[in-house]
C-alpha positions as CSV (number, residue, x, y, z in Angstrom):
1,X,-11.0,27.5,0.0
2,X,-9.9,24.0,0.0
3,X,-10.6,21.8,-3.3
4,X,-11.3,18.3,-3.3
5,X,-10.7,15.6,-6.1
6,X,-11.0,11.9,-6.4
7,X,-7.3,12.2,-7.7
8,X,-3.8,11.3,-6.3
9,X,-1.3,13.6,-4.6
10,X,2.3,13.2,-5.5
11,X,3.6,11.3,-2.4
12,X,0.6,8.8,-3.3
13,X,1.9,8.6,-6.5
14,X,5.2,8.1,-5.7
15,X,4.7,5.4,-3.3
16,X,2.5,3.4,-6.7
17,X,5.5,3.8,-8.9
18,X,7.9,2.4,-6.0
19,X,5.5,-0.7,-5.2
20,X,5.4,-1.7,-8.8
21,X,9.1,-1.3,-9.8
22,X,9.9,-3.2,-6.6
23,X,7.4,-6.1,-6.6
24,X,7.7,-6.5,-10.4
25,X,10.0,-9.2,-11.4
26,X,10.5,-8.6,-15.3
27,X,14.0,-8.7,-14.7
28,X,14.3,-11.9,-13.2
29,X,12.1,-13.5,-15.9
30,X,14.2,-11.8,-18.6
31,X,17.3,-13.3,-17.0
32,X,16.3,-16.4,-16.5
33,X,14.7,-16.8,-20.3
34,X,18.3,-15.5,-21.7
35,X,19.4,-19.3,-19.2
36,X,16.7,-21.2,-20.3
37,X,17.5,-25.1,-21.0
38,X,14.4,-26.4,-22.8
39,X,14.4,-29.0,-19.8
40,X,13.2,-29.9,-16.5
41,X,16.3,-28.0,-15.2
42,X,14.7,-24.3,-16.2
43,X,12.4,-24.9,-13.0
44,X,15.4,-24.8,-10.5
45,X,16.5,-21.1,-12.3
46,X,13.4,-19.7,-10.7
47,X,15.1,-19.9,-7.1
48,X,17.0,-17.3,-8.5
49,X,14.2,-14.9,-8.4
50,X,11.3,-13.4,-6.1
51,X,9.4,-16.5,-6.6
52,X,12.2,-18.5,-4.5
53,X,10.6,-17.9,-0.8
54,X,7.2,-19.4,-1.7
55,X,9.1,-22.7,-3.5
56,X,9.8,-25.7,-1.8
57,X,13.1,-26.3,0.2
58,X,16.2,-26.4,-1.7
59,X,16.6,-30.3,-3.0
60,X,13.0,-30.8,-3.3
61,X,12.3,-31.6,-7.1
62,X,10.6,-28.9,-8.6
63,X,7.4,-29.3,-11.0
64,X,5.2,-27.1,-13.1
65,X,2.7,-26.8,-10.3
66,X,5.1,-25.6,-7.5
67,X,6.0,-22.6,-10.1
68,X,2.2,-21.8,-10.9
69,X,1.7,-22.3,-6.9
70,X,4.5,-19.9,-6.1
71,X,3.8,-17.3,-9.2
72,X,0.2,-16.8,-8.2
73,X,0.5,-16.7,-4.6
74,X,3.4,-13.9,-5.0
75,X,1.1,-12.4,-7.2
76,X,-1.6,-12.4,-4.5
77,X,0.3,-10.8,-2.2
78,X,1.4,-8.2,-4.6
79,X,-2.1,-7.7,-5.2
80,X,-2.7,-6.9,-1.3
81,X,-0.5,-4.3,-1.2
82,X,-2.7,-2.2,-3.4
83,X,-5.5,-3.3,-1.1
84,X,-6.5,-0.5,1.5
85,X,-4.9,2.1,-0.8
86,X,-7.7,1.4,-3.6
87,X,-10.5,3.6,-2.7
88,X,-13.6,4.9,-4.6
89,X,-14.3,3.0,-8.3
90,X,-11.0,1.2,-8.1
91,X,-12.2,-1.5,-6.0
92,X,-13.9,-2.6,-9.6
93,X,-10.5,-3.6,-10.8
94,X,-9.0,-4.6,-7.7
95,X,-12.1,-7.4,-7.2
96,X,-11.5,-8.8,-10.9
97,X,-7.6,-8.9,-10.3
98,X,-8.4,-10.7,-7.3
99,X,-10.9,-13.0,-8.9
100,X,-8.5,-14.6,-10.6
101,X,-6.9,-16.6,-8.0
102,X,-10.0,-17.2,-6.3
103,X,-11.8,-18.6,-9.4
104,X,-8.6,-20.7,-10.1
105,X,-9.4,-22.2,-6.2
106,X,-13.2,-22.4,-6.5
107,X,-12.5,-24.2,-10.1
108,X,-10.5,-26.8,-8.7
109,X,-12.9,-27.3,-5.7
110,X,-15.8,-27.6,-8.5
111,X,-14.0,-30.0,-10.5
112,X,-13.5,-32.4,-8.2
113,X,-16.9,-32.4,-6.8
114,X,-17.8,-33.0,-10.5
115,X,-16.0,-36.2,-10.6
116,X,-16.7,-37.5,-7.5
117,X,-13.2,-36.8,-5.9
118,X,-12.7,-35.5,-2.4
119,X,-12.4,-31.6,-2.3
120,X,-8.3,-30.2,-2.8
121,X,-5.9,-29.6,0.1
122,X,-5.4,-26.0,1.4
123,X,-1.8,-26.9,0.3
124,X,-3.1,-27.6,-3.4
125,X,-4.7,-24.2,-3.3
126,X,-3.3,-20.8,-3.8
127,X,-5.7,-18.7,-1.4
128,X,-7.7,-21.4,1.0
129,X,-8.1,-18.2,3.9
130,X,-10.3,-16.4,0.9
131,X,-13.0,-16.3,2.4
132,X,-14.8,-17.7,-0.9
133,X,-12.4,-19.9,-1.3
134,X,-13.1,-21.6,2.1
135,X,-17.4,-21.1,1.7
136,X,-16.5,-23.2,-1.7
137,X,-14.8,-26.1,0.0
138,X,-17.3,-26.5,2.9
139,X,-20.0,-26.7,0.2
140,X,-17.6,-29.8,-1.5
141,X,-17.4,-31.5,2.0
142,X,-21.0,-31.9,2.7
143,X,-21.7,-33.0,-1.3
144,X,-23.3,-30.2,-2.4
145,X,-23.8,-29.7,-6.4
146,X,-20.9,-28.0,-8.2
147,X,-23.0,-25.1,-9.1
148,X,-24.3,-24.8,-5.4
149,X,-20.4,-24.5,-4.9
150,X,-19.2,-21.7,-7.3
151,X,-22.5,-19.9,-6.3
152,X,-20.9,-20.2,-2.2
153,X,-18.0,-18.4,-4.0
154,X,-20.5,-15.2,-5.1
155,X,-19.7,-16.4,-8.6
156,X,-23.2,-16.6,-9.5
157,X,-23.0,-16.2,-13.4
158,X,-21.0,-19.0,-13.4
159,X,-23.3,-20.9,-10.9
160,X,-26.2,-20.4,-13.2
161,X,-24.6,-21.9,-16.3
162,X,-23.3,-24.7,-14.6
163,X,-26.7,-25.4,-13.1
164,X,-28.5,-25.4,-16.6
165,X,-25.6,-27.6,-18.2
166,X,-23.9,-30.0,-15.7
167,X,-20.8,-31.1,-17.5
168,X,-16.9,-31.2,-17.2
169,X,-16.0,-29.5,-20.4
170,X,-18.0,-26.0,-20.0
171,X,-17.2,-25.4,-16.0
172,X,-14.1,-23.7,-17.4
173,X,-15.7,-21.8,-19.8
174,X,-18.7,-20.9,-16.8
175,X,-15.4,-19.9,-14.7
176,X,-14.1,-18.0,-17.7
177,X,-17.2,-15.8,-18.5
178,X,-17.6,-14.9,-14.4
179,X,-13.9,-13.5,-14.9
180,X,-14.6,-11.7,-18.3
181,X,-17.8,-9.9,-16.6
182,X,-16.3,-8.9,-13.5
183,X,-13.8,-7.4,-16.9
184,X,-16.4,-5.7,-17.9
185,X,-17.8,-3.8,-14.9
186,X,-13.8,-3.2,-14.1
187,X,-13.5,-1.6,-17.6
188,X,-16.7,0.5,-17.2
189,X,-15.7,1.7,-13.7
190,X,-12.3,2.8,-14.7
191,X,-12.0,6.3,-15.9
192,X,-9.1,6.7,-18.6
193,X,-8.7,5.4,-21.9
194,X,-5.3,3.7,-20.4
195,X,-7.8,2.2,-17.9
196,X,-9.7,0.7,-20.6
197,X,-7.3,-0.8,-23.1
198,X,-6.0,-2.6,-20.1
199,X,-8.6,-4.0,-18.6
200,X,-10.5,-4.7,-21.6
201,X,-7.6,-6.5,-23.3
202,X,-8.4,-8.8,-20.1
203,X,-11.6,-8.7,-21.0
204,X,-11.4,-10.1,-24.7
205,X,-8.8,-12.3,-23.5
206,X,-11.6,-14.6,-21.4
207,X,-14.0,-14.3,-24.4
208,X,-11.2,-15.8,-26.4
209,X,-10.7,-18.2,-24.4
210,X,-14.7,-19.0,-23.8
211,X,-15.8,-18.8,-27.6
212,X,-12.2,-21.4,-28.6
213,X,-13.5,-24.0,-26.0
214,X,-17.5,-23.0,-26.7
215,X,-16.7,-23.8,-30.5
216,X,-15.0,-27.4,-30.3
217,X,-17.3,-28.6,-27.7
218,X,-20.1,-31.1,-28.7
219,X,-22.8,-29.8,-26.9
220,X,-26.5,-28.1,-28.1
221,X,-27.9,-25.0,-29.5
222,X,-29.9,-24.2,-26.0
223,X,-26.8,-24.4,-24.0
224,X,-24.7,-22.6,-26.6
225,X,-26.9,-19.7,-26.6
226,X,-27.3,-19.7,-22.8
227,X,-23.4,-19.4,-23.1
228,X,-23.2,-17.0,-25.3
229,X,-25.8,-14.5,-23.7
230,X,-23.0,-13.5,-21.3
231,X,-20.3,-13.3,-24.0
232,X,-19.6,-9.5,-23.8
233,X,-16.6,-8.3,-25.6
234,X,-14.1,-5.1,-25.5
235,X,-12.5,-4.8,-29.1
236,X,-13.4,-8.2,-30.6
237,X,-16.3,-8.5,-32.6
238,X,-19.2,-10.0,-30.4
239,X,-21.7,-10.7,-33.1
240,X,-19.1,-12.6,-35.5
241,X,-17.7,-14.3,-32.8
242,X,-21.4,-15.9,-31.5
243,X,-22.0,-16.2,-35.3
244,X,-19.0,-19.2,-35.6
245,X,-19.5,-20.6,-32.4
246,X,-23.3,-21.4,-33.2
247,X,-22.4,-22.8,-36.5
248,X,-19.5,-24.6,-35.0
249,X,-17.2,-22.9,-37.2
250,X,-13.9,-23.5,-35.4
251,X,-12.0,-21.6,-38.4
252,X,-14.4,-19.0,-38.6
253,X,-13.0,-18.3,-34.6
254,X,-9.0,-18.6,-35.3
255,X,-9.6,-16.3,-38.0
256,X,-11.2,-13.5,-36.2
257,X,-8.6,-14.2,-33.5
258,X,-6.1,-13.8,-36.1
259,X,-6.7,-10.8,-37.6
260,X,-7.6,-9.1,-33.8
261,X,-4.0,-10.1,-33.5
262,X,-2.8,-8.7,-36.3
263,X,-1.0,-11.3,-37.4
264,X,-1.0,-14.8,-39.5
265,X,-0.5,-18.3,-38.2
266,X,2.4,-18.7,-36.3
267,X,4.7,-22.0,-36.0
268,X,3.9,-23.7,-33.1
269,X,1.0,-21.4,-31.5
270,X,-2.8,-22.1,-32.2
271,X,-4.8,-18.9,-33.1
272,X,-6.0,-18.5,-29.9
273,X,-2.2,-18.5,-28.0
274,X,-1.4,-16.1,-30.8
275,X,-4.3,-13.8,-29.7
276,X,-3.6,-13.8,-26.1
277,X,0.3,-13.0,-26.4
278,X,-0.6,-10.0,-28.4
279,X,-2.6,-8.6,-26.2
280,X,-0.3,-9.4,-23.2
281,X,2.8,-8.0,-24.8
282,X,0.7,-4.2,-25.4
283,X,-0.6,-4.6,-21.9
284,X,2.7,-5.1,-20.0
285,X,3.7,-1.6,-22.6
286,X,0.5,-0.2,-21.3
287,X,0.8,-0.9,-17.7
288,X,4.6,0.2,-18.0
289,X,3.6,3.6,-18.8
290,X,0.2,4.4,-17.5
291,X,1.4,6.2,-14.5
292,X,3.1,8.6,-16.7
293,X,0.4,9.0,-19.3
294,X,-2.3,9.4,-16.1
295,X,-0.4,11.0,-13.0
296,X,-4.0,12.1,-11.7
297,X,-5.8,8.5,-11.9
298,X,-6.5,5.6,-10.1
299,X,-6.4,3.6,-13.2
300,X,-3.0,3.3,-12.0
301,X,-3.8,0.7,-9.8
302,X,-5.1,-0.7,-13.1
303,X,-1.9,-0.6,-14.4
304,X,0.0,-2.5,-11.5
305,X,-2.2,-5.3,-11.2
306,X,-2.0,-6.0,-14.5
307,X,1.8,-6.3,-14.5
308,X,1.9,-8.4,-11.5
309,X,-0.3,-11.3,-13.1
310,X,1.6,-10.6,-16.2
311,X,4.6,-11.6,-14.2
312,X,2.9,-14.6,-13.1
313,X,1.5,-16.4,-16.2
314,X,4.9,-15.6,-17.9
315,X,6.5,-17.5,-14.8
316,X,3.9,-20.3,-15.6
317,X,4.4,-20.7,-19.3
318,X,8.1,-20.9,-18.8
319,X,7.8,-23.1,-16.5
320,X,5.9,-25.5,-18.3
321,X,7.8,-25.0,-21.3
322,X,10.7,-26.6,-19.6
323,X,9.3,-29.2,-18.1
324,X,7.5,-30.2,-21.1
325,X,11.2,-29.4,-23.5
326,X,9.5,-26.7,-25.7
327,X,12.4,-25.0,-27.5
328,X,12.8,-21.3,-26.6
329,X,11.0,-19.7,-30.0
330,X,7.7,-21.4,-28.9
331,X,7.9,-20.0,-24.9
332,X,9.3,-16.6,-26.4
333,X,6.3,-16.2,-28.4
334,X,3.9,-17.0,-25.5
335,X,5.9,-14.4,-23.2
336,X,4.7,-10.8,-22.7
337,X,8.0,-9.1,-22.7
């Protein structure tokens, strides 16, 4: 009798562990944080790594945006080799790993249909052949309303809030609650508690970042709690969180991120930075080791997408702690290694 499981054999598993040690560049970022400068001359260490092929040519000055370019579209292509070998409930997490980029894209394309601007190159962009990506941009070209163009994208949550509250300030935040609830069905579709710290520290991560912008902005009760509605959490505590951003309680916010984190105000991070690197730094020990802890899993895949964007925002924040002189304590504290 032959038994069948939705599990992984050992040459499947072995072939997971191979692309993540090889496409993983920890190293490199580790070396080139031990050269950093605290100048505009860090950016030229990072043809030193992986990230070199999708720079510009050697001589051409390098800026923040080339790195974040280059970062993200290494990270997509990372992210592809998963594809195809990502079957059953998996697809979950490989769609909200994905989203990332392509909300970054559609975000852009949004914006500058909100202020009037002609719609971003494909250069500009990190994925213009996404298919959503491209549905997004023809939208901009014949006028269409921002939210008609994240909706184009399939990003309808975010569609919907924009729709009820046309303004600058909360697309972000619309962009940022599509990504934490395409989170949220990843975390329910995964199978392992490993699974779930990961992708749930994603999760939180978005509502962080929602309920900090949600609570400085100027804007109504009606549109807060239209907001809000979608605001699902992991770990953090929803209610208290919704509780200070209605009452515009900005320090009611840093201090549940604070304690979340575990820690106290630190020199030269904001609560919510300080929130965010914590949960980066236990998931890149999470993702490290969750092929060990579940050999039978597909939350594995879980595991390797989340140190490939890991990778990528640290390549981001370094960069742009070079170019704008940060001294090494601040970027260290940002990093996730």
């Amino acid at each position: 009798m032959r038994l069948s499981y939705e599990g992984l054999g050992a040459e499947y598993l072995y072939s997971k562990a191979m692309v993540g040690k090889t496409l993983s560049y920890e190293d490199d970022l580790r070396a080139l944080l031990a050269q950093y400068t605290g100048d505009e001359a860090t950016l030229e260490l990072f043809r030193a790594t992986k990230l070199a092929r999708y720079l510009p040519p050697a001589g051409e000055r390098l800026e923040p945006g080339a790195v974040e370019r280059a970062a993200l579209r290494y990270y997509m292509d990372a992210l592809e080799t998963l594809r195809g070998r990502t079957p059953g409930y998996s697809e979950a997490v490989y769609h909200a790993y994905r989203l990332v980029v392509v909300a970054r894209d559609v975000e852009l394309i949004a914006r500058r249909r909100l202020q009037g601007e002609a719609p971003p190159s494909p250069g500009e962009l990190i994925h213009p052949e996404a298919p959503e990506t491209a549905a997004a941009r023809r939208q901009a070209e014949e006028g269409a309303d921002p939210a008609a163009v994240l909706a184009a994208a399939g990003m309808s949550e975010a569609a919907k809030l924009l729709q009820r509250a046309r303004d600058a300030k909360l697309l972000s935040v619309a962009v940022e609650l599509e990504l934490l609830q395409a989170f949220n069905r990843a975390r329910r579709a995964v199978r392992t508690e490993a699974g779930r710290e990961i992708v749930g520290a994603r999760q939180d991560i978005y509502a962080a970042r929602a309920a900090a912008t949600l609570v400085a902005a100027s804007i109504d009760k009606s549109t807060v709690s239209l907001y809000t509605s979608v605001l699902d959490t992991y770990k953090l505590p929803r209610r208290k969180l919704i509780d200070a951003i209605e009452a515009s309680d900005a320090e009611s916010v840093e201090n549940i991120l604070l304690e979340a984190a575990g820690t106290g105000p630190s020199e030269g991070l904001s609560a919510l930075e300080a929130f965010i690197a914590s949960r980066r730094r236990e998931n890149r020990a999470s993702a490290k080791t969750i092929f060990i802890r579940e050999p039978l899993s597909l939350d594995v895949v879980a595991g390797f997408a989340e140190l490939f964007l890991l990778d990528a925002e640290d390549a981001i924040a370094i960069a742009l702690a070079g170019y704008s002189r940060q001294p090494k304590s601040i970027v260290t504290g940002l990093l996730s290694f």
